[in-house]
C-alpha positions as a LaTeX table, in Angstrom:
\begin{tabular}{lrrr}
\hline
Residue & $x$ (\AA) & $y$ (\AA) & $z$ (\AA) \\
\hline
Unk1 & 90.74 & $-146.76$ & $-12.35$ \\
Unk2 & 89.83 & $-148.03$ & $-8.69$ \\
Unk3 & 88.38 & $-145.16$ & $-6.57$ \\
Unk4 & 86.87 & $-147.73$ & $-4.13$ \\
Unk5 & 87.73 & $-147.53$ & $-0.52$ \\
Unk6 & 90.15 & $-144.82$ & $-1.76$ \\
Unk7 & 90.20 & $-142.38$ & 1.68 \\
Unk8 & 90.04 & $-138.73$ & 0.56 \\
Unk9 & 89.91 & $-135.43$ & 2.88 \\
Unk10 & 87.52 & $-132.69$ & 2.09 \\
Unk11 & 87.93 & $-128.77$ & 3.04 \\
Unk12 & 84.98 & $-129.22$ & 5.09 \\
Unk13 & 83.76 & $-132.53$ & 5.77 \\
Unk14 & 87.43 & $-133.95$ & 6.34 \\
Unk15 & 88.17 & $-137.48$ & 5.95 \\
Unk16 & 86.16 & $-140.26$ & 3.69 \\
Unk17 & 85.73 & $-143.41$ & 2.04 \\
Unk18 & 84.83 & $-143.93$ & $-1.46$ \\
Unk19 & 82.40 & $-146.04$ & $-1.89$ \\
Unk20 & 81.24 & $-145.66$ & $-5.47$ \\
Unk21 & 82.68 & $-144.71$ & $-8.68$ \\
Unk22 & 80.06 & $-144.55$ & $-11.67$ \\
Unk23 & 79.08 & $-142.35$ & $-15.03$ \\
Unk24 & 82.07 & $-139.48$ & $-13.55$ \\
Unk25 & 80.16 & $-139.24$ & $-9.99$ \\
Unk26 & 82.08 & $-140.53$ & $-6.85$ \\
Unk27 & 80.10 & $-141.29$ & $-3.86$ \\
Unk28 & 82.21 & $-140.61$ & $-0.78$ \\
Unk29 & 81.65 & $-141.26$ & 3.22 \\
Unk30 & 81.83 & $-139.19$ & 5.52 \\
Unk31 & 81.52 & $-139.69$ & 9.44 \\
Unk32 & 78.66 & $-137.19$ & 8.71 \\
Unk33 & 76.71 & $-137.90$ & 5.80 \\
Unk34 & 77.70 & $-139.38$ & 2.03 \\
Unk35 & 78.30 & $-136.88$ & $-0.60$ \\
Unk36 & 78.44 & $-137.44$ & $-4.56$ \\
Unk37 & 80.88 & $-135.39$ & $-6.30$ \\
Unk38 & 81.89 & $-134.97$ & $-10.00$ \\
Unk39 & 84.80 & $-136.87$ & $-10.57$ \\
Unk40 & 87.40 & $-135.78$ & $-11.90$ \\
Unk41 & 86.40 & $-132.17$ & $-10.79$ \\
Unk42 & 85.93 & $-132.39$ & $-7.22$ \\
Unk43 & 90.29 & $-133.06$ & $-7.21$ \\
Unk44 & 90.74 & $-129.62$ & $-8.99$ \\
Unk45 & 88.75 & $-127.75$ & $-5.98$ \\
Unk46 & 87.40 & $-130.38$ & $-2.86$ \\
Unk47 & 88.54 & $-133.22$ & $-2.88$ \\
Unk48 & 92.67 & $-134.82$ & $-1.88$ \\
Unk49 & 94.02 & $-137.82$ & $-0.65$ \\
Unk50 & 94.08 & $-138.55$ & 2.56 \\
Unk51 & 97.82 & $-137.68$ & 2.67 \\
Unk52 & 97.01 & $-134.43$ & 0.73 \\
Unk53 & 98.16 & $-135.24$ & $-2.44$ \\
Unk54 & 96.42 & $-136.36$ & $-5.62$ \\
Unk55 & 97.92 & $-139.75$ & $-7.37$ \\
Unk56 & 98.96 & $-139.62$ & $-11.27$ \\
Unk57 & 96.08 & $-140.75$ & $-12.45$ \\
Unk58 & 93.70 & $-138.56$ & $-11.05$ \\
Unk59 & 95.78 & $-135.65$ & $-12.58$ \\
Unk60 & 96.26 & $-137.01$ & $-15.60$ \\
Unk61 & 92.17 & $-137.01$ & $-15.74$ \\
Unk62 & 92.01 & $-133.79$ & $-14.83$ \\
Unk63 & 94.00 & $-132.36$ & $-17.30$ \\
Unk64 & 92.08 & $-134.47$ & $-20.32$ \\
Unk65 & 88.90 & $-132.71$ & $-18.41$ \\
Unk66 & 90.10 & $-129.40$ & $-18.51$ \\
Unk67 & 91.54 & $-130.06$ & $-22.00$ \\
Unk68 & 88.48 & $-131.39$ & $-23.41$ \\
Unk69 & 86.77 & $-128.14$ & $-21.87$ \\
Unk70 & 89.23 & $-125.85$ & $-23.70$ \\
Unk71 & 88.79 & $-127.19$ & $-26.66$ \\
Unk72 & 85.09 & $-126.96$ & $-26.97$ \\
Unk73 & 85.48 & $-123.13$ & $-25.59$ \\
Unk74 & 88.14 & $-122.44$ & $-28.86$ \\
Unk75 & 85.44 & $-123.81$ & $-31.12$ \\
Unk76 & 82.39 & $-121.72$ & $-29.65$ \\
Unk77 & 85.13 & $-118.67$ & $-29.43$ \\
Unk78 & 85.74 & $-119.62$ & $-33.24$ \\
Unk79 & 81.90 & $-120.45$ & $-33.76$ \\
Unk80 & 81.11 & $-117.09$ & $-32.53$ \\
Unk81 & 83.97 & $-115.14$ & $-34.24$ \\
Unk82 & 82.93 & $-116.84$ & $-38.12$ \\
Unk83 & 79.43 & $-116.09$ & $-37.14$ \\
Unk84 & 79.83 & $-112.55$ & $-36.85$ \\
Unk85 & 82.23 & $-111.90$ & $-39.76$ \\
Unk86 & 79.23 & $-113.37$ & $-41.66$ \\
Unk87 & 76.92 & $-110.98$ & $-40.18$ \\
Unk88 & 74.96 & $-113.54$ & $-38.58$ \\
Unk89 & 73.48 & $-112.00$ & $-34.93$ \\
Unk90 & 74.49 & $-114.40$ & $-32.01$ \\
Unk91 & 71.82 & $-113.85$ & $-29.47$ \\
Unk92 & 73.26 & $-111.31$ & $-26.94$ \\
Unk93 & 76.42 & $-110.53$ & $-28.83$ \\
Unk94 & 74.42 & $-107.94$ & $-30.65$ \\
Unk95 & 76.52 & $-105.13$ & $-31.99$ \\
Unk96 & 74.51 & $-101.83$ & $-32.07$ \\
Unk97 & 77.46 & $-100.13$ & $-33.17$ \\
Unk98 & 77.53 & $-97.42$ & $-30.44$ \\
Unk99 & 80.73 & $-97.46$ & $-29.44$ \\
Unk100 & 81.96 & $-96.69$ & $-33.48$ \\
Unk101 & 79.64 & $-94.03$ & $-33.83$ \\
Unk102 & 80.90 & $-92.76$ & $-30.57$ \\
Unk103 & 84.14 & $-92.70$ & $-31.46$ \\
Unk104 & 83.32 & $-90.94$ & $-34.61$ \\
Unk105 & 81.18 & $-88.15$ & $-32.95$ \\
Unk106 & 84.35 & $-87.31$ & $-30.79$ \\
Unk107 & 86.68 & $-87.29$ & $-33.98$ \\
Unk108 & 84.48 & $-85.32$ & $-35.69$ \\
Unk109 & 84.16 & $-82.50$ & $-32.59$ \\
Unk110 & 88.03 & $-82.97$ & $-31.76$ \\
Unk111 & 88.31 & $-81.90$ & $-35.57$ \\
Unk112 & 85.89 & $-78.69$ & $-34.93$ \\
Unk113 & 87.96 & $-77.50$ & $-32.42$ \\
Unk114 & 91.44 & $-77.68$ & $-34.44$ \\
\hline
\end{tabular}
């Protein structure tokens, strides 16, 4: 795709000029200063065209992005849930059981009472 002399608006630093596109960083100029962004990120929160709207392309990166990042959360989620039916510890996902024996304690009191 060609991001070069592409002119893009920013929330704060209004309107630029790409001027480099390379290993998912843009480098865009501003009247201000240059700024490198994440490409194709900075279109999700920063970053539009100059009209205000974002071209095919870009979205159709975006959503392979966001896709990509999904999928490797499912796995981890999926990692993390065949981990502990195993009874393998994940470090800070320990389970002290607490809230079980909790939950028994009050059973066994709401059964005094009857």
């Amino acid at each position: 795709m060609v991001l070069d002399n592409l002119q893009v608006k920013h929330k704060t630093f209004g309107v630029g000029t790409v001027v480099s596109y390379r290993d998912k960083y843009i480098t865009v100029k501003f009247s201000a200063a240059e700024k490198v962004f994440v490409y194709p990120d900075a279109f999700e929160k920063f970053l539009t065209l100059e009209d205000g709207t974002v071209s095919e392309e870009i979205l159709a990166d975006l959503e392979a992005v966001n896709l990509a990042k999904k999928q490797i959360s499912d796995k981890k989620k999926a990692e993390n849930i065949h981990s502990m039916l195993k009874g393998i510890v994940i470090p800070g996902k320990e389970n002290t059981g607490s809230d079980t024996d909790e939950d028994e304690n009050r059973n066994n009191e709401q059964e005094e009472l009857i």
